[in-house]
C-alpha positions, 0 to 999 in steps of 0.5 A, spaced: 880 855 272 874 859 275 867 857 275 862 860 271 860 866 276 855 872 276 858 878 274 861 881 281 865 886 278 860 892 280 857 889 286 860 891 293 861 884 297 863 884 305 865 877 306 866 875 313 870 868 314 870 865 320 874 860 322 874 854 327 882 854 331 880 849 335 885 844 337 886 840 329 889 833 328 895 834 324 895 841 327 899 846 323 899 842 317 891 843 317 892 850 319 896 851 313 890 848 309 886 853 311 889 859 311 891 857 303 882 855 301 882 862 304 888 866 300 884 862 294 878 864 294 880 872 297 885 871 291 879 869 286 874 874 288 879 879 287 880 878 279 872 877 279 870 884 283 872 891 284 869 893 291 870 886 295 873 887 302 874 882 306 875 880 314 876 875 319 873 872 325 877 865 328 874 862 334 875 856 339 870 856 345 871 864 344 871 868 338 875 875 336 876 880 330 882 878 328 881 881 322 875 888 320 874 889 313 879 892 309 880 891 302 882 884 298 889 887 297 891 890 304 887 883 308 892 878 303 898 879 308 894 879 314 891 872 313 898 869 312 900 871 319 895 868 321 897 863 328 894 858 330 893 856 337 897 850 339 895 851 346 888 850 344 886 843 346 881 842 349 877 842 342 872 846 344 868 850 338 863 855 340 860 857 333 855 862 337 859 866 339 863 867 333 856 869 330 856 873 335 862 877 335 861 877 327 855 880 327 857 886 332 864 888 330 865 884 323 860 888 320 859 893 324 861 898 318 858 894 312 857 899 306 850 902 304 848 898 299 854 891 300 851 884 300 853 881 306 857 874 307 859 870 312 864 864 310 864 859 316 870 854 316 869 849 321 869 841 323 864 842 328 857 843 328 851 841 333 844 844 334 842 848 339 837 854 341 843 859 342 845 857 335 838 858 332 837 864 335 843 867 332 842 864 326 836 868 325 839 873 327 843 873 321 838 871 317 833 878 319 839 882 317 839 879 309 847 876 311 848 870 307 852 865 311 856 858 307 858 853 312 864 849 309 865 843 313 870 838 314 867 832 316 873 827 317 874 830 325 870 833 330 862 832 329 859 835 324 851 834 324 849 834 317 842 836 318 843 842 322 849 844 316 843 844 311 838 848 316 843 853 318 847 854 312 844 858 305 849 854 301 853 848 304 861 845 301 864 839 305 870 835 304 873 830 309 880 832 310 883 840 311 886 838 305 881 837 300 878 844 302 882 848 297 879 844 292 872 848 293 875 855 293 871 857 286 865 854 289 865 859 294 866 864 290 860 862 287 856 862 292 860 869 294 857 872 287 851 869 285 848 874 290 843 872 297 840 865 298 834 865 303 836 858 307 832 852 305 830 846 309 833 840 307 830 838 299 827 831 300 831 826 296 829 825 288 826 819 286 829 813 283 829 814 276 825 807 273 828 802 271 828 801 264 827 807 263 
């Protein structure tokens, strides 16, 4: 059952997933788990908006439009084909360059007027400046980016996940991935974020109380 969302049925969203297919424990089977959050959630934003269209980024230590933006009808049988790369072991994950691919061929056809999200899936994520640079770039350019993080394998710095990312999910295992398609989609309709330093923590509440 689906979230309360904004009404997205009028609003045009070009939403970009840009997945991590670095080397995965479990493999094919993480794979799989990934590829099925994604269908969930291109699923769901097609019941809930009529002008939706969807591509796909993937990446390891470089990154490639697997995918430009189609509709979310046409973009439902791409993703299912798409492989992942055993031969990728080395386990490197170059987000700054799959931000980059994304920013120059992704959304080089954005529609006037269209929200522009970028849904990144990976579980790893460090600081850098090449990584600052390219997420300010996002950020002058009015993109959202939501970083969905896996945080059982890989490095995911929970610090940089919240300065980099205007709405964040984590789960610990590619196979919980799926449980945060509507909040997703959430975030995909709710309209633009500005990204937040991290929120000091609330208070205890008083015993007593």
């Amino acid at each position: 059952m689906l979230l309360w969302f904004t009404d997205c049925s009028s609003a045009k969203k070009d939403v970009v997933f840009v997945i991590d297919s670095s080397w995965k424990p479990g493999k094919n089977q993480s794979w799989s788990h990934i590829l099925s959050f994604v269908q969930s959630v291109v699923d769901k934003l097609s019941a809930v908006g009529r002008f939706v269209r969807v591509a796909v980024v993937s990446y390891t230590d470089t990154a490639r439009l697997t995918t430009p933006l189609l509709s979310t009808e046409r973009v439902r049988p791409e993703i299912s084909s798409l492989k992942y790369d055993e031969d990728a072991r080395s386990g490197q994950s170059n987000l700054t360059e799959a931000l980059r691919v994304t920013q120059s061929r992704a959304l080089d056809g954005v529609r006037v007027g269209a929200w522009r999200v970028v849904v990144v899936i990976t579980e790893h994520l460090t600081t850098s400046p090449q990584l600052v640079a390219a997420v300010d770039a996002f950020k002058s350019s009015q993109t959202e980016l939501i970083v969905v993080a896996v945080t059982g394998w890989g490095r995911v710095e929970i610090d940089t996940l919240r300065k980099i990312s205007s709405e964040t999910s984590r789960v610990d295992d590619y196979s919980r991935l799926i449980y945060k398609a509507d909040e997703v989609v959430q975030y995909v309709c709710d309209g633009y974020h500005e990204i937040r330093p991290p929120s000091s923590p609330p208070p205890l509440a008083t015993q007593g109380k």
